[in-house]
KOLLUM-277012 format. One record per residue: residue in one letter; chain; y, z, x of N, C-alpha, C in turn. Coordinates in steps of 0.001 Angstrom, whole numbers, m for minus. Last residue first. Example, Ala and Ser with C-alpha at 12.3 -4.5 7.8 and 13.67 -1.06 7.14 Angstrom:
# KOLLUM-277012
("S" "A" (m2250 7080 12850) (m1060 7140 13670) (30 7870 12900))
("A" "A" (m5690 7800 13190) (m4500 7800 12300) (m3300 7800 13200))
This chain:
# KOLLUM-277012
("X" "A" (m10491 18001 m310) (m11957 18454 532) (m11901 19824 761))
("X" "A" (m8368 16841 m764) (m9613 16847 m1792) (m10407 17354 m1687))
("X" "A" (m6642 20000 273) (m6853 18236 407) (m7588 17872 m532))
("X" "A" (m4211 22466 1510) (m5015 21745 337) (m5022 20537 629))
("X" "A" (m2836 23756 3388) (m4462 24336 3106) (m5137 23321 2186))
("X" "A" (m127 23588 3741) (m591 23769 2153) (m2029 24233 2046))
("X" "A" (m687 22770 6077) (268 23722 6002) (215 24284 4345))
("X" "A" (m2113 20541 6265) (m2663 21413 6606) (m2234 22634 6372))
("X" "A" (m1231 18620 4637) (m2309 19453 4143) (m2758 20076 5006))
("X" "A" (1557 18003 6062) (1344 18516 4667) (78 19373 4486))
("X" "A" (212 17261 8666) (1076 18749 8612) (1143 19175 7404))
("X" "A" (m646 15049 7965) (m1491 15849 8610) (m1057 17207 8309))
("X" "A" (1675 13395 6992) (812 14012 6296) (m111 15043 6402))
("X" "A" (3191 13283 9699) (3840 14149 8724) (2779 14596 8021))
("X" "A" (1657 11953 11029) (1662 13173 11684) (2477 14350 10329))
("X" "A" (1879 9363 9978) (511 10231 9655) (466 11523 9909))
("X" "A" (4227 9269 10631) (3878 9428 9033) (2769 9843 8755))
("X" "A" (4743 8990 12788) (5243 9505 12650) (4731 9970 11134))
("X" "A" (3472 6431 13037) (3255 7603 13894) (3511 8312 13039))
("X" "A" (1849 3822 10517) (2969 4791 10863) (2463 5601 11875))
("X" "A" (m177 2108 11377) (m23 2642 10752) (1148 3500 11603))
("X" "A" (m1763 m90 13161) (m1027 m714 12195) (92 582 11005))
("X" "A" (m3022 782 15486) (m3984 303 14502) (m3156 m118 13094))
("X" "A" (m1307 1545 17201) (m1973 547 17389) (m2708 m15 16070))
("X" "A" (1399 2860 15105) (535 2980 16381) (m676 1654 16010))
("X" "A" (4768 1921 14166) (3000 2058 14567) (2707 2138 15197))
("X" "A" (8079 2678 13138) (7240 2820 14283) (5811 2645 14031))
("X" "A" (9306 3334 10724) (8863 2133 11143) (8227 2466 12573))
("X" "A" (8488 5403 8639) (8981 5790 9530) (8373 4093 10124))
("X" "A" (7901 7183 5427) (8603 6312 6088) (8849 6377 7234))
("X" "A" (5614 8322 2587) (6649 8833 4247) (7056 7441 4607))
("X" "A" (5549 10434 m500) (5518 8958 m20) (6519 9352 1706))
("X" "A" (2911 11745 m2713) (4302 11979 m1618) (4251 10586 m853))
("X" "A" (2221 13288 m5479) (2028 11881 m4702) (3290 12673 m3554))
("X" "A" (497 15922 m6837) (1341 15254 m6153) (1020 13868 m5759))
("X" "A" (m2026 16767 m8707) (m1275 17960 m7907) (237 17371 m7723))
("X" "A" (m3673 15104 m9349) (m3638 16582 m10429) (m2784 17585 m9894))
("X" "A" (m5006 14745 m6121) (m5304 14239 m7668) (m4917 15627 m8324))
("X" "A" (m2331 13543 m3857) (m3518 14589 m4267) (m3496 14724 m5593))
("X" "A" (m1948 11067 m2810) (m1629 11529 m3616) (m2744 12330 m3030))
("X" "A" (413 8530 m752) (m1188 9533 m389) (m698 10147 m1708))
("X" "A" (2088 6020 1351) (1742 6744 22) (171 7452 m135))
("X" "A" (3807 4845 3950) (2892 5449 3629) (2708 6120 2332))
("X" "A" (5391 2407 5593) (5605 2883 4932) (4023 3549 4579))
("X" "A" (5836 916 8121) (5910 2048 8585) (5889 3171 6683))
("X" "A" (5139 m2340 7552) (6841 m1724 7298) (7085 m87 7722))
("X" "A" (2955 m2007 7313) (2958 m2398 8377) (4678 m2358 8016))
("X" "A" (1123 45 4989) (2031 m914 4981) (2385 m947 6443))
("X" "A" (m1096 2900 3352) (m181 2289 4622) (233 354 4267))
("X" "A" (m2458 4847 804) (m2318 3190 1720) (m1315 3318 2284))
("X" "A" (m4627 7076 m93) (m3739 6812 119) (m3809 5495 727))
("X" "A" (m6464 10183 m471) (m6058 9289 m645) (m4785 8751 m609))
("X" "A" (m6528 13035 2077) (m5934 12401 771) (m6138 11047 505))
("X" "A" (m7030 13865 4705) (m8306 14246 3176) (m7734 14129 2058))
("X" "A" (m6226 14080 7410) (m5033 14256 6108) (m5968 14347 4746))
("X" "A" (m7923 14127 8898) (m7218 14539 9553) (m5692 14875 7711))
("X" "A" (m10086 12319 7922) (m10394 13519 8070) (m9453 14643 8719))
("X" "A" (m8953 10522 6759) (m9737 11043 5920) (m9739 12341 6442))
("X" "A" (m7770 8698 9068) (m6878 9497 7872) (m7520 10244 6886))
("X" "A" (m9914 8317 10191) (m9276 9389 10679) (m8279 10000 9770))
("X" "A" (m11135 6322 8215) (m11741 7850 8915) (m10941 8685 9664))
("X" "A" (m9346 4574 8318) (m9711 5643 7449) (m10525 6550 7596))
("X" "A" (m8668 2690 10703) (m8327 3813 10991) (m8771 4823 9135))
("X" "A" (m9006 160 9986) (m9707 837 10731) (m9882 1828 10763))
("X" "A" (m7805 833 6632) (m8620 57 7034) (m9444 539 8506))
("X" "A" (m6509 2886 5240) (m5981 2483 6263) (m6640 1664 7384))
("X" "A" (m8053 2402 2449) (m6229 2333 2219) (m5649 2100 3877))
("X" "A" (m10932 3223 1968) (m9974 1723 2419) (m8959 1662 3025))
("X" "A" (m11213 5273 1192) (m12272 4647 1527) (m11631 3573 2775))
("X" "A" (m8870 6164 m771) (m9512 7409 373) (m9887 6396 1086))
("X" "A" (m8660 3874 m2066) (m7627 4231 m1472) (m8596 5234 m209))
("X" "A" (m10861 3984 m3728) (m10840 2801 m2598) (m9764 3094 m2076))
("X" "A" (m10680 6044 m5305) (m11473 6634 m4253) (m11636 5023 m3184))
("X" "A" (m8506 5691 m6943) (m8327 6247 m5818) (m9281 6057 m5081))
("X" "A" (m9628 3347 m8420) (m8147 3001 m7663) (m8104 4230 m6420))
("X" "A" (m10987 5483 m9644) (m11889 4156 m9123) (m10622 3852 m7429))
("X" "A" (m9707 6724 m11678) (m10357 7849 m10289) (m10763 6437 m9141))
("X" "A" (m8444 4478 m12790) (m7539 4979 m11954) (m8309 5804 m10871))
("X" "A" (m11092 4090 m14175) (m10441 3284 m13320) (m9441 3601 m12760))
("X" "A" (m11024 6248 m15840) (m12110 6278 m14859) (m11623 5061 m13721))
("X" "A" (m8872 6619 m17267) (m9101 7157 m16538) (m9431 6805 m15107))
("X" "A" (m8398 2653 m17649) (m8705 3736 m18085) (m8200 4840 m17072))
("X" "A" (m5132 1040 m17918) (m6142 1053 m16873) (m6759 2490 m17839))
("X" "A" (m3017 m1971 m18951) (m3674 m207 m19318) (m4575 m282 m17677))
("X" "A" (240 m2916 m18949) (m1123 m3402 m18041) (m1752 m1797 m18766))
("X" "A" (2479 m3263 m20589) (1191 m3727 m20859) (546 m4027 m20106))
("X" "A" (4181 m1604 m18637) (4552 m3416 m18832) (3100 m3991 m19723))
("X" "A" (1680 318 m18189) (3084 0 m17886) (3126 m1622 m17967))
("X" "A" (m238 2994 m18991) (375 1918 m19442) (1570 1254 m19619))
("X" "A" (m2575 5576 m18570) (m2154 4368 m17786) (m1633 3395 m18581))
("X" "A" (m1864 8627 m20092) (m2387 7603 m20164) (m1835 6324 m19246))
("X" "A" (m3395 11487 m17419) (m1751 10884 m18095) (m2270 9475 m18816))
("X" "A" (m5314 11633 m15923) (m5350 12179 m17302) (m4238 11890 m17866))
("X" "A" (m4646 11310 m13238) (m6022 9872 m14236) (m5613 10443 m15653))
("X" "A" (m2591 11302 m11486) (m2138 12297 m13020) (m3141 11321 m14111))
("X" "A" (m1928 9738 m9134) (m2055 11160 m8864) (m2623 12012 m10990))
("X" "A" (m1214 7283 m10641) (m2580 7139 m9888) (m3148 8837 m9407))
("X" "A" (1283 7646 m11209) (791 7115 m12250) (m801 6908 m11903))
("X" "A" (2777 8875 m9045) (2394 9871 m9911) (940 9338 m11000))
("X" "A" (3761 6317 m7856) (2436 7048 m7006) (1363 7876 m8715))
("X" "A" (6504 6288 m8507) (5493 5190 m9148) (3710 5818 m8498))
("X" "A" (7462 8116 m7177) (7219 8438 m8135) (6418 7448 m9485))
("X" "A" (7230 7766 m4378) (6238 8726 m4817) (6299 8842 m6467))
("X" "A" (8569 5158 m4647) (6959 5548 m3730) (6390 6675 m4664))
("X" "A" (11180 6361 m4894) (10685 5651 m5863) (8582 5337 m5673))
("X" "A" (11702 8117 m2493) (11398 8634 m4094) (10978 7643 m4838))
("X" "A" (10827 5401 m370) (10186 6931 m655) (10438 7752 m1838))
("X" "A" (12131 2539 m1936) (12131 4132 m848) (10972 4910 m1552))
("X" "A" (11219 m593 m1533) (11082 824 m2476) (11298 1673 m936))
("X" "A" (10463 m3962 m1898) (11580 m3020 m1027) (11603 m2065 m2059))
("X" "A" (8433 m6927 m1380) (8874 m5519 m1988) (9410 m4832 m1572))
("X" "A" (6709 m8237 255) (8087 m7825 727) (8939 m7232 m126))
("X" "A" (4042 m8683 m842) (4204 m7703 779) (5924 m7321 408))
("X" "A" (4447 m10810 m2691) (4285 m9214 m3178) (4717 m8174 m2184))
("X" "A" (5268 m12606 m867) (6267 m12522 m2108) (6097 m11102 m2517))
("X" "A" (2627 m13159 98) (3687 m12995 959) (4952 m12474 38))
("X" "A" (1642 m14181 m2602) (1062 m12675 m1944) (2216 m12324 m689))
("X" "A" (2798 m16440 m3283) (2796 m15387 m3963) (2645 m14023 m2817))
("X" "A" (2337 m18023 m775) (3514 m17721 m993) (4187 m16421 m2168))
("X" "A" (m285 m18506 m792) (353 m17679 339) (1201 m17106 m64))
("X" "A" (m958 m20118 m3168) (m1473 m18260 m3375) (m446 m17243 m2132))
("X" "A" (137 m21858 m2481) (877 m21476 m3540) (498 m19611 m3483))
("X" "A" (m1026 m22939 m609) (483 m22601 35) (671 m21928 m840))
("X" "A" (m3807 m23412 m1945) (m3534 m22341 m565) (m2157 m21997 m823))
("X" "A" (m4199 m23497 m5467) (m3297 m24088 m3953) (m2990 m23082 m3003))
("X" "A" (m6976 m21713 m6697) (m5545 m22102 m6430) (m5127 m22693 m5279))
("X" "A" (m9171 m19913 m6032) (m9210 m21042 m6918) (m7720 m22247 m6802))
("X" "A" (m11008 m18462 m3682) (m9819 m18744 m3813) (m10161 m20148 m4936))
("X" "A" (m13731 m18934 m2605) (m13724 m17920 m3597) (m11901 m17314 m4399))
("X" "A" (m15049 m21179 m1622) (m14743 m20973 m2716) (m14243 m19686 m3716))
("X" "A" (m14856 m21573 1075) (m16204 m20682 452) (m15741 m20342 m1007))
("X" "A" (m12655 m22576 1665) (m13861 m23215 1441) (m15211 m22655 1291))
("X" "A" (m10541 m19937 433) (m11071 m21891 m287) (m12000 m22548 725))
("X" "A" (m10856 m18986 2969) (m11524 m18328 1422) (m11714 m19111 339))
("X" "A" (m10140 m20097 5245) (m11573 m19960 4730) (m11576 m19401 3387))
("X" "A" (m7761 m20287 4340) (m8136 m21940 4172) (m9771 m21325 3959))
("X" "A" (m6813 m17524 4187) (m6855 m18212 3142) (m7436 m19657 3122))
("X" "A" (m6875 m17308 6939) (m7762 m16714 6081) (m8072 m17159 4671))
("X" "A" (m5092 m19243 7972) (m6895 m19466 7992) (m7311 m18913 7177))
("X" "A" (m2851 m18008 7108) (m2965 m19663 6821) (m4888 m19767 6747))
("X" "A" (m3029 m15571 8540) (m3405 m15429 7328) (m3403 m16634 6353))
("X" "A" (m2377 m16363 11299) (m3704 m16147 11153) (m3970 m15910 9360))
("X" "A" (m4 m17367 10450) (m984 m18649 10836) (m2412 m18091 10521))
("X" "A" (2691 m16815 9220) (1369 m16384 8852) (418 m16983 9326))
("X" "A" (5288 m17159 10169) (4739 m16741 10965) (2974 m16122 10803))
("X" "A" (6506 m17795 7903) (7109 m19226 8733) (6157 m18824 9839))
("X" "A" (5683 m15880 5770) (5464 m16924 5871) (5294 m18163 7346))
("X" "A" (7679 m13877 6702) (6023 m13676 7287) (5370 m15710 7107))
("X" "A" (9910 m14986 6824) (9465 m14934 7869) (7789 m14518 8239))
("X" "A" (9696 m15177 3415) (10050 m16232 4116) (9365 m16134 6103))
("X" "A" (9738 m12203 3147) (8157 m13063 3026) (8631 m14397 3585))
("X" "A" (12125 m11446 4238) (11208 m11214 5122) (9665 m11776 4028))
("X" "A" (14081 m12717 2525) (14310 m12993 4193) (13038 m12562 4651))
("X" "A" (13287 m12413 m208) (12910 m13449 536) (13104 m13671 1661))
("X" "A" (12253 m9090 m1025) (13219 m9503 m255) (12984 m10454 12))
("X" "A" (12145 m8386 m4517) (11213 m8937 m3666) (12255 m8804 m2163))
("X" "A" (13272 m4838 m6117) (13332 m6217 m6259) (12560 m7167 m4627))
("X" "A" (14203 m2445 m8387) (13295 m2839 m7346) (13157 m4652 m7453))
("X" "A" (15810 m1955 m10416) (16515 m2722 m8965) (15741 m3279 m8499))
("X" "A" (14706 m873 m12293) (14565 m2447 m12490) (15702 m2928 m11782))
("X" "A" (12268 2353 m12341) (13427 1343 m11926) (14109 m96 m11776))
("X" "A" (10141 3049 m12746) (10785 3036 m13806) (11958 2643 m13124))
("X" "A" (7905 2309 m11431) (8537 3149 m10945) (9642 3358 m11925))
("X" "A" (6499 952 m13156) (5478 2150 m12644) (6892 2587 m11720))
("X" "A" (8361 m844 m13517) (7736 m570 m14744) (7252 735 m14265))
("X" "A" (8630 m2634 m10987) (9942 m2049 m12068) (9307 m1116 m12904))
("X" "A" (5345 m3322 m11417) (6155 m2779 m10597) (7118 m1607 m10732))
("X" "A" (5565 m4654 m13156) (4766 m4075 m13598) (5401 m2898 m12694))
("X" "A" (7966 m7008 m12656) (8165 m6196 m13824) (6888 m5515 m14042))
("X" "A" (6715 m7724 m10581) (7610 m7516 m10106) (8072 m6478 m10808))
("X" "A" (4711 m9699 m11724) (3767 m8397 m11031) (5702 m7314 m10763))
("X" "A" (5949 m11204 m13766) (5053 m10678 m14230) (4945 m9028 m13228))
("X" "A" (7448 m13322 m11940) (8271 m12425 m12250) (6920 m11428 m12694))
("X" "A" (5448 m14220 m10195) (6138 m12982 m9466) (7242 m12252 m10645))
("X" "A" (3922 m15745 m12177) (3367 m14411 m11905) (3913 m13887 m10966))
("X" "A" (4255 m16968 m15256) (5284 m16519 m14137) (4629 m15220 m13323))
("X" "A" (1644 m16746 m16002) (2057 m17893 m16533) (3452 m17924 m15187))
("X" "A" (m1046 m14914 m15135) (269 m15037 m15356) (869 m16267 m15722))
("X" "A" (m3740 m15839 m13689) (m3271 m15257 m15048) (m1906 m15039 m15739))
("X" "A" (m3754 m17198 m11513) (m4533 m17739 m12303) (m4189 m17449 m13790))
("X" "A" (m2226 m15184 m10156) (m1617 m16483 m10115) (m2098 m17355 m11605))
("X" "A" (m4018 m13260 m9677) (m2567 m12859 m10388) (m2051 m14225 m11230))
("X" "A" (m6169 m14396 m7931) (m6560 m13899 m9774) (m5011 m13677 m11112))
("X" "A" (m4462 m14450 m5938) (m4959 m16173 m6670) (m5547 m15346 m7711))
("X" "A" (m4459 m12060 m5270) (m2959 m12746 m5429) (m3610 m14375 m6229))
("X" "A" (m6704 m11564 m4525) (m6162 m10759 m5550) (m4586 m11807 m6128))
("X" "A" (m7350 m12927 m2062) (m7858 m12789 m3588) (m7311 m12698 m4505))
("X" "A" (m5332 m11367 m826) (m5141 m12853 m702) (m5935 m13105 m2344))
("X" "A" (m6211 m9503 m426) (m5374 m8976 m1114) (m4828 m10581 m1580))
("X" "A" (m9214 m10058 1457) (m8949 m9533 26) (m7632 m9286 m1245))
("X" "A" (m7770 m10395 3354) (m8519 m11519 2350) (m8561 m11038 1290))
("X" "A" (m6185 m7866 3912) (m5751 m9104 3734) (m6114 m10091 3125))
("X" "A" (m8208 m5070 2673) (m7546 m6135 3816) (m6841 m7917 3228))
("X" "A" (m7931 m4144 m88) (m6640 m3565 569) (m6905 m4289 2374))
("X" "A" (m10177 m4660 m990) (m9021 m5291 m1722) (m7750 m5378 m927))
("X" "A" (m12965 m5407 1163) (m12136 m4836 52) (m10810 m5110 m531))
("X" "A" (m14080 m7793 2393) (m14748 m6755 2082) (m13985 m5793 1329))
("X" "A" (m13823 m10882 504) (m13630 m10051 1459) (m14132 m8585 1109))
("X" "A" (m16316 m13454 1072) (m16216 m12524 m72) (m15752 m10890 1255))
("X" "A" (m17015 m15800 3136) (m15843 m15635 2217) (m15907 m14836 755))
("X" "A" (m19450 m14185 4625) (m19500 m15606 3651) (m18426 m15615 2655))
("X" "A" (m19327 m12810 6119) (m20186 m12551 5051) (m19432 m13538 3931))
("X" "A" (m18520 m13935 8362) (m19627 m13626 8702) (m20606 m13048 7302))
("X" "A" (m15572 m14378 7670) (m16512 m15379 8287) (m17829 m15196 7805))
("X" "A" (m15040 m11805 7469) (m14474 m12348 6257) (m16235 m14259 6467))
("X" "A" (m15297 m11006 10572) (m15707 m10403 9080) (m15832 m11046 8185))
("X" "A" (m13244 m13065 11305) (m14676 m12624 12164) (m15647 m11910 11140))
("X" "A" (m11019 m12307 10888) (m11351 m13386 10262) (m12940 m13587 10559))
("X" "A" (m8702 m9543 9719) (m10547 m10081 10819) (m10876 m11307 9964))
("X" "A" (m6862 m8175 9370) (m6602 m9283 8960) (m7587 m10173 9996))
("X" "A" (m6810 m5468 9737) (m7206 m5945 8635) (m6379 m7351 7838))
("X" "A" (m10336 m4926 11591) (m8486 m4981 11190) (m8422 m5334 10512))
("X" "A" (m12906 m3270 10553) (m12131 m3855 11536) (m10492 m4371 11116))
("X" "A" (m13723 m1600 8485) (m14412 m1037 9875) (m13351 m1963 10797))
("X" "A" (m14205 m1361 5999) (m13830 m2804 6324) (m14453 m2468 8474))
("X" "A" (m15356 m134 3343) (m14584 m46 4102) (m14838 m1003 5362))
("X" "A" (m15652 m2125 27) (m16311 m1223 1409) (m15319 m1295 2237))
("X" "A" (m16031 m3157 m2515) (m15513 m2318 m1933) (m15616 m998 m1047))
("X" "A" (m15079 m7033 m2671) (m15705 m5604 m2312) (m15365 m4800 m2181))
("X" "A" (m14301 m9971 m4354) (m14345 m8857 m3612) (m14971 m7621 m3573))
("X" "A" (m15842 m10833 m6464) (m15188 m11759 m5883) (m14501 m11194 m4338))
("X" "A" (m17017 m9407 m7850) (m17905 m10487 m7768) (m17354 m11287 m6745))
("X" "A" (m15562 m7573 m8977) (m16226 m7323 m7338) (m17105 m8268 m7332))
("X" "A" (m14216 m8144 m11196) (m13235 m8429 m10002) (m13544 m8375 m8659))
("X" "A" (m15746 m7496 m13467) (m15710 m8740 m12841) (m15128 m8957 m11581))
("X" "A" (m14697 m4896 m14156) (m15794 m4872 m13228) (m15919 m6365 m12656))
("X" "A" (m11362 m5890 m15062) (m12546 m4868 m15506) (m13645 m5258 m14185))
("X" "A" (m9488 m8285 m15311) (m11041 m8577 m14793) (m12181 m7365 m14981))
("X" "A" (m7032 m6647 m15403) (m6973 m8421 m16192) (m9042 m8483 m16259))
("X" "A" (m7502 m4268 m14702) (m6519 m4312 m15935) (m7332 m5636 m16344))
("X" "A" (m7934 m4756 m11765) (m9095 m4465 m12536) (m8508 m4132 m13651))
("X" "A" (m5376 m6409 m11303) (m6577 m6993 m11456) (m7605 m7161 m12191))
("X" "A" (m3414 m4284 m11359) (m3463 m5066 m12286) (m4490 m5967 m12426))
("X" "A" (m4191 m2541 m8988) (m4304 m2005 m10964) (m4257 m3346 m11889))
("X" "A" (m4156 m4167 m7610) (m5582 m3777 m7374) (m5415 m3096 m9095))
("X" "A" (m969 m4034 m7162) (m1905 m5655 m7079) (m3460 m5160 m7220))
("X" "A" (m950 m1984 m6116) (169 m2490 m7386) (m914 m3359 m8203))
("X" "A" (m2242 m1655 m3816) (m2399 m768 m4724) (m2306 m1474 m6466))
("X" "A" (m453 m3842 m2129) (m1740 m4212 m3171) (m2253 m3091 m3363))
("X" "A" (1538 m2914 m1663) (1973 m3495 m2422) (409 m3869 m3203))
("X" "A" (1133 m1823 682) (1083 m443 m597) (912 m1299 m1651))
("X" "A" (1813 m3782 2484) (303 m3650 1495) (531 m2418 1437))
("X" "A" (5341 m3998 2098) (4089 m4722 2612) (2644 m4076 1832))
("X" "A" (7555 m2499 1455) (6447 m1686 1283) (4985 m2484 1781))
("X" "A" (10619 m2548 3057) (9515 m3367 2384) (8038 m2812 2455))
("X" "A" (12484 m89 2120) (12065 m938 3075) (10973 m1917 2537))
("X" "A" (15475 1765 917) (14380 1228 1077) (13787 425 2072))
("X" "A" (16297 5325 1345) (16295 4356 2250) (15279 3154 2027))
("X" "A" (15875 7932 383) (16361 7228 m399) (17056 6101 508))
("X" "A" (14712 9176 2830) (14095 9399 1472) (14599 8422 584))
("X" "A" (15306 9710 5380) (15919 8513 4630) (15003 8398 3502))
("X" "A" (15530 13255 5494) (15361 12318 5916) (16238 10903 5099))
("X" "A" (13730 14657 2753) (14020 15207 3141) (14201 13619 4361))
("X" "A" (12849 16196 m620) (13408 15173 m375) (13595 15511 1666))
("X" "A" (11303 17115 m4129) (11656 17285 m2247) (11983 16300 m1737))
("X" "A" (10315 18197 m7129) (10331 17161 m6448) (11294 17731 m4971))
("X" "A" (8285 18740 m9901) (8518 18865 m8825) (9065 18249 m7722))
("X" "A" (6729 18061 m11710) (8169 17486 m12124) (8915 18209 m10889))
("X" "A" (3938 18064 m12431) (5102 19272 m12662) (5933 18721 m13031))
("X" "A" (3135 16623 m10605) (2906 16006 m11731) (3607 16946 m12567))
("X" "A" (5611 16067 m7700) (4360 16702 m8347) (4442 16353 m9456))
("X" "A" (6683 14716 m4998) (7276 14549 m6776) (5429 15076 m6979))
("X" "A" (8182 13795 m2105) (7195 14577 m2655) (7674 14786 m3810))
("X" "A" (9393 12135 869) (9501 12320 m801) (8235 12781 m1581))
("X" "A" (10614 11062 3695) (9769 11969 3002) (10192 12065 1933))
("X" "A" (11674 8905 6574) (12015 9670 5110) (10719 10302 4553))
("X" "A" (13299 8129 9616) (12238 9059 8743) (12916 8905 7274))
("X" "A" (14261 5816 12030) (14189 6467 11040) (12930 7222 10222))
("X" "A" (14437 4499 14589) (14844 5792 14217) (15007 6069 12863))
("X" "A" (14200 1571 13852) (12919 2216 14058) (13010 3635 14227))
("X" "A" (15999 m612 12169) (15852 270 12829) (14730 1346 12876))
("X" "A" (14542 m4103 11688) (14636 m2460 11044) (15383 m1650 12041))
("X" "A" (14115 m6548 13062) (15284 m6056 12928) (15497 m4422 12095))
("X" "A" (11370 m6884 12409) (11494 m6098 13622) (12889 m5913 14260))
("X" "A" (11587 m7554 10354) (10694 m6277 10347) (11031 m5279 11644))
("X" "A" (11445 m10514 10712) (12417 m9592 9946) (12648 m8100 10170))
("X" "A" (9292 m11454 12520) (10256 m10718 12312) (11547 m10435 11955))
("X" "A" (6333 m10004 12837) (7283 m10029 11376) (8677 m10225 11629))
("X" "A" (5933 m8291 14987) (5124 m9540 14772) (5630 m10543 13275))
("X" "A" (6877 m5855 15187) (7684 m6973 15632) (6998 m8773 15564))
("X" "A" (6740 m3239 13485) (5738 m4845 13528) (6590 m6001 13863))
("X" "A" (7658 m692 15855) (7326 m1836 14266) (6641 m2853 14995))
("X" "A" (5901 1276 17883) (6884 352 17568) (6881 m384 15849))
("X" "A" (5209 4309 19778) (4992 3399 18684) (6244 2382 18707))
("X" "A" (7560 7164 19705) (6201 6610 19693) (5738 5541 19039))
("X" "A" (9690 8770 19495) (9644 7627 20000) (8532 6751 20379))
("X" "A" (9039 10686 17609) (9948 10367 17024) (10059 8549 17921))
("X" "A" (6943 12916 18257) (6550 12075 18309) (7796 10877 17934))
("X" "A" (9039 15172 17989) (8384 14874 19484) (8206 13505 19309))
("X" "A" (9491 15721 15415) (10228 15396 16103) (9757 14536 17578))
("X" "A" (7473 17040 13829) (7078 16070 13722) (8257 15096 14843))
("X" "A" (8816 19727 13114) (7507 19859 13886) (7372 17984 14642))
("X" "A" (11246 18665 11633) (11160 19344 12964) (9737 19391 13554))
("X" "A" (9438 18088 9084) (10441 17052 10079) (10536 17570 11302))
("X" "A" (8222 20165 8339) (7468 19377 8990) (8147 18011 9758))
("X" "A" (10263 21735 7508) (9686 22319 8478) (9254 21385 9097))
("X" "A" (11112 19853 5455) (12030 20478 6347) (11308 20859 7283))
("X" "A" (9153 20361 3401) (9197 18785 4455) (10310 19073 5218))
("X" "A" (9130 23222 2932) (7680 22692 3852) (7925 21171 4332))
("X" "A" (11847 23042 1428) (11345 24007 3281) (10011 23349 3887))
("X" "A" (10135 22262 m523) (11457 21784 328) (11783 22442 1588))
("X" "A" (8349 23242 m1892) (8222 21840 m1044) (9246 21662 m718))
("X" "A" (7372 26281 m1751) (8407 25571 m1555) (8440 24407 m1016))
("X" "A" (4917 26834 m4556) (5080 26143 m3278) (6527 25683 m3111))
């Protein structure tokens, strides 16, 4: 496979849509990005690798970031960790307080907001320093130790989190948050603003694309079977409303970020990571879904 002509090709195909959509001006830091931009990065378990765009452009990876945050959990908690969350696909946005409400502060998966909120008070509970801890697991799965938090933009999600202030007040009074609200906010707002390009995306990806490689970075392990686990809530989850369409239009696992950032692997084959700040309504890259679409279709290959 020439993966370098095929993300060449699919930049040009993918042109039209180039002014579609906006960032998350609801952030905003986020919404100082420039929004003309693309990147693409594809790294096979080969050692394969493509580039094509602002590939080597970082941005804040926002919730890819709880992928990160979902290995190290079921690492610390093993099966204990769905006592406290779920893992179903969520059907509504993914920051529904209407949901979260209605089944009694146990969010429905890892990768909406309550849920990632969770996840950030299990981090908290266990770490002794738990941004340096998740930061260096991080550094670790991409093998790079630039990667680093940005405080201009968790500071602004912060100064602008109201609806995710509730989510978290309901999840302490249904008890399922143990920790100081501000403290868990401020972690998990801390994880969102992570800054990785697209080669580093795809190549911390590899460690979830390759179950048969052994899982073990910064001393976190994960089995096999828990990495196949990690994926199939990615397929299930990863773009919350919208996973059915990313299922059936791209048939990779994978998570989106409200920074326009996107990661999808195919198991035993590739990770590839896209960039493009623009969303469409439902929170997810234009431009990035349209790229992936074109990957597996133009390759013929998905899980399916």
């Amino acid at each position: 496979m020439d993966y370098q002509q095929l993300l060449e090709n699919i930049y040009q195909s993918i042109m039209p849509y180039a002014g579609d959509g906006k960032q998350a001006d609801y952030i905003p830091e986020l919404a100082k990005v420039n929004p003309d931009q693309f990147g693409m990065y594809i790294h096979s378990i080969y050692g394969e690798t493509a580039s094509v765009g602002d590939a080597d452009t970082r941005f804040s990876i926002q919730s890819i970031s709880k992928v990160f945050a979902l290995a190290l959990c079921l690492s610390i908690k093993g099966d204990e960790l769905w006592k406290r969350v779920g893992r179903e696909p969520s059907g509504t946005t993914f920051n529904s307080l209407i949901q979260l409400e209605v089944e009694h502060g146990i969010p429905r998966n890892p990768f909406i907001n309550a849920g990632a909120i969770v996840m950030a008070d299990i981090l908290l509970s266990h770490f002794e320093q738990p941004e340096r801890d998740f930061l260096s697991f991080v550094r670790a799965i991409a093998e790079d130790e630039t990667i680093d938090y940005n405080r201009d933009v968790a500071n602004s999600e912060r100064e602008n989190g109201y609806l995710n202030a509730a989510i978290a007040n309901l999840l302490k009074y249904h008890g399922t948050i143990e920790n100081d609200i501000e403290s868990v906010l401020h972690f998990y707002f801390m994880m969102c603003s992570i800054e990785m390009n697209c080669r580093e995306l795809a190549f911390a990806f590899l460690a979830f694309a390759n179950h048969r490689r052994r899982f073990d970075y910064a001393g976190i392990t994960l089995t096999s079977s828990q990495v196949k686990r990690i994926n199939a809530i990615m397929q299930t989850c990863g773009f919350y409303d919208e996973a059915g369409e990313f299922a059936y239009f791209v048939g990779l696992p994978g998570k989106s970020g409200v920074g326009g950032g996107i990661v999808a692997i195919h198991p035993l084959q590739y990770s590839v990571a896209v960039w493009s700040p623009r969303l469409n309504p439902k929170g997810n890259s234009v431009m990035g879904m349209k790229a992936l679409e074109l990957l597996t279709t133009e390759t013929k290959e998905s899980i399916f």
